[in-house]
N, C-alpha and C positions, 0 to 999 in steps of 0.2 A: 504494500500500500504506500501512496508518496505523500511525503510530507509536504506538511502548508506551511510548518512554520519550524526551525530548529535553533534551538540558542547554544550555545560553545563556550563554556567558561565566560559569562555576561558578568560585566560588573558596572555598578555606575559609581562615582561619587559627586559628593555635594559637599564640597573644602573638604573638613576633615571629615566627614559622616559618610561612610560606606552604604548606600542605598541598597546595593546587589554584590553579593561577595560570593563570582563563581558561579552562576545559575548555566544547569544542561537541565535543556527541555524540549523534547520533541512534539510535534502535534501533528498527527496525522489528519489525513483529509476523511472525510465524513465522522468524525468524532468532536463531542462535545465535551471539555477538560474544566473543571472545576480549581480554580488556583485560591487556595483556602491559605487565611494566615489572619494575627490580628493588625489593628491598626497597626499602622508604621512598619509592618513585615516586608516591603519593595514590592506588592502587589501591585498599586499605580504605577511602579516606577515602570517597572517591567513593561505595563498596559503600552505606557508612552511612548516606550523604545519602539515595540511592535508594531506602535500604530504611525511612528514616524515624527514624533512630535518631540524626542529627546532623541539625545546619541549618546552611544556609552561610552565610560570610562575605558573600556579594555573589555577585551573578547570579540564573540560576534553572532549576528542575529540573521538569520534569514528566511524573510516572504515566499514563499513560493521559486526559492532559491535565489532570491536577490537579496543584496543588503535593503535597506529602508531607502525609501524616495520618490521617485514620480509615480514609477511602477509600480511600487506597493503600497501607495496610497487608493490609485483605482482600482486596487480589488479588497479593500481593506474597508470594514466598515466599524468606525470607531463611535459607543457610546460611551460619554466620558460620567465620571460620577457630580459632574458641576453644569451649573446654569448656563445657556449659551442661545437661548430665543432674545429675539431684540422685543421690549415691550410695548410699541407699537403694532407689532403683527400678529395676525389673526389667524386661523391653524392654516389657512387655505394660504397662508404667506409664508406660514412653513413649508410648505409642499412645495410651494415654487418657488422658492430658495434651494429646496435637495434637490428639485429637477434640473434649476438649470447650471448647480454645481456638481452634480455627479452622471456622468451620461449613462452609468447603470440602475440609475432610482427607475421602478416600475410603477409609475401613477395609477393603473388601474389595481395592480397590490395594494399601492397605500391606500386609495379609496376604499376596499374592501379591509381590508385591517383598520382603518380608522369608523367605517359600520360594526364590526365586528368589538372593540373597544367603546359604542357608544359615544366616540366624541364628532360633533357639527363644526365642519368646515368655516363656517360664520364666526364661530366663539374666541372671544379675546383673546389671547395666549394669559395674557395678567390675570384674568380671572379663573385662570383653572386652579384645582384645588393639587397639593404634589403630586395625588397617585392620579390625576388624569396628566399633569405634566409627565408625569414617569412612563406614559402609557401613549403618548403622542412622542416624547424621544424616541421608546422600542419603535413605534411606526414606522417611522421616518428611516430609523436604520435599518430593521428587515427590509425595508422596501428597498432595497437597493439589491442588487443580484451579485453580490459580492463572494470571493471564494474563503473568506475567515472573518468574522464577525468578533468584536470585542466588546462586550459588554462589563463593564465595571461598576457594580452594583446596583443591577435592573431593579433590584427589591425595595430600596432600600427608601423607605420613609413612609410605604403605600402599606396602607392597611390588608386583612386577609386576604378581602375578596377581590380587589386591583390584582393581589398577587396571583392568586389564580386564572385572573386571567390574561397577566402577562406570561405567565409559565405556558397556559393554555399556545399566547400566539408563537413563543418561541418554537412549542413543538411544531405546532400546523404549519409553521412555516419554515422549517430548517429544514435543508436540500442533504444527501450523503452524498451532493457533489463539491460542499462547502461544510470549513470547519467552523468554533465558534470556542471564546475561550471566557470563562464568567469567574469572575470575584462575587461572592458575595459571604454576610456572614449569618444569614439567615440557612444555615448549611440543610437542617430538616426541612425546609418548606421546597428545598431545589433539590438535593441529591440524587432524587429517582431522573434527572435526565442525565445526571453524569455516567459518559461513559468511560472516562479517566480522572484523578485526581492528581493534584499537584502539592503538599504541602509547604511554606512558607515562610518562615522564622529570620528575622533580622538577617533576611538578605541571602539566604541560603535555601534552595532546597532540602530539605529534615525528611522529606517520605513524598514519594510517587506510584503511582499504577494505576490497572486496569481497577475501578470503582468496586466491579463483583468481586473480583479473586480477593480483595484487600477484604470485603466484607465478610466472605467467607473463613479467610488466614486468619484475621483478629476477632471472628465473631463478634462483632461488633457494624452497627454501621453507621456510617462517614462520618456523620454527625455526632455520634459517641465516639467515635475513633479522635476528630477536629477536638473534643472536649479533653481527652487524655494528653494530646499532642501536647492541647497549647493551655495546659489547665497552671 
């Protein structure tokens, strides 16, 4: 199977603060990899490097066998865990912002994912409440036909039922022609899409694998395993 995505002794720093110290990480194409750690673990950092937005300190990273850049921006679809709608615009000025910056956004996808989610093209961006914000970012980034998707804490601030059905469009809408790599630390409400895990401790991979065989080996799962790791 070929990889989407391989890192090589990654490391970032930030003056003296070691971000990433040594990360190998493979991600193969049709798989969905859970990169589990706590705050300040180099799970953003990491996110940045892959999605082009930082460069490391040493090592190296590659897209679909390129380093980071033009190339692996257009097939890269980055959601970040921070604010970035302008607040004048209305969802429908979302859409046409991704359309006419990314020439793989599929507007009849987003249409149907934005029904699907219950949000109206009309509606303020200002007046959504977080988990309909959280829920028009997912949008906007499945709808792009992208070959590795990065999501950096899709969960995170939306109550149960948003999350359900953000989990819902990840499934129905994830291709096993495209991979997809998710932080988050709601690890029980996600772990059943994981088909690999990553663990993540001050900059170091601590434990990796296939999600089943690990659940199996430690009888334990992910989420009780994430509790032991980083208790």
């Amino acid at each position: 199977m070929d990889n989407i995505l391989k890192a090589d002794n990654l490391c970032k720093s930030y003056f003296n603060k070691k971000a990433l110290q040594g990360v190998n990480l493979t991600i193969e194409q049709g798989k969905i990899v859970g990169l589990l750690g706590p705050n300040g673990s180099g799970k953003t950092t990491f996110l940045k490097i892959a999605a082009g937005i930082l460069h490391p300190s040493a090592g190296q990273i590659l897209i679909d066998g390129q380093a980071p850049g033009v190339y692996t921006k257009s097939i890269v679809s980055y959601l970040p865990d921070t604010e970035y709608f302008f607040k004048w615009m209305k969802i429908k000025d979302a859409v046409h912002y991704f359309k006419d910056f990314y020439s793989d956004f599929d507007e009849k996808n987003a249409a149907e994912l934005l029904e699907f989610m219950k949000l109206d093209t009309n509606t303020s961006i200002k007046s959504l409440s977080k988990g309909m914000k959280e829920k028009l970012k997912l949008t906007l980034v499945l709808a792009r036909k992208a070959k590795l998707y990065i999501l950096d804490e899709p969960l995170g601030g939306v109550d149960p039922t948003a999350r359900e059905k953000i989990l819902d469009a990840i499934i129905n809408n994830f291709s096993e022609n495209s991979s997809m790599i998710i932080t988050t630390h709601l690890v029980n409400d996600i772990e059943r899409i994981f088909d690999d895990v990553a663990f993540i401790n001050d900059g170091e991979i601590v434990l990796q694998g296939n999600a089943e065989e690990l659940r199996l080996s430690k009888n334990k799962s992910i989420d009780e395993l994430y509790r032991e790791v980083f208790r």
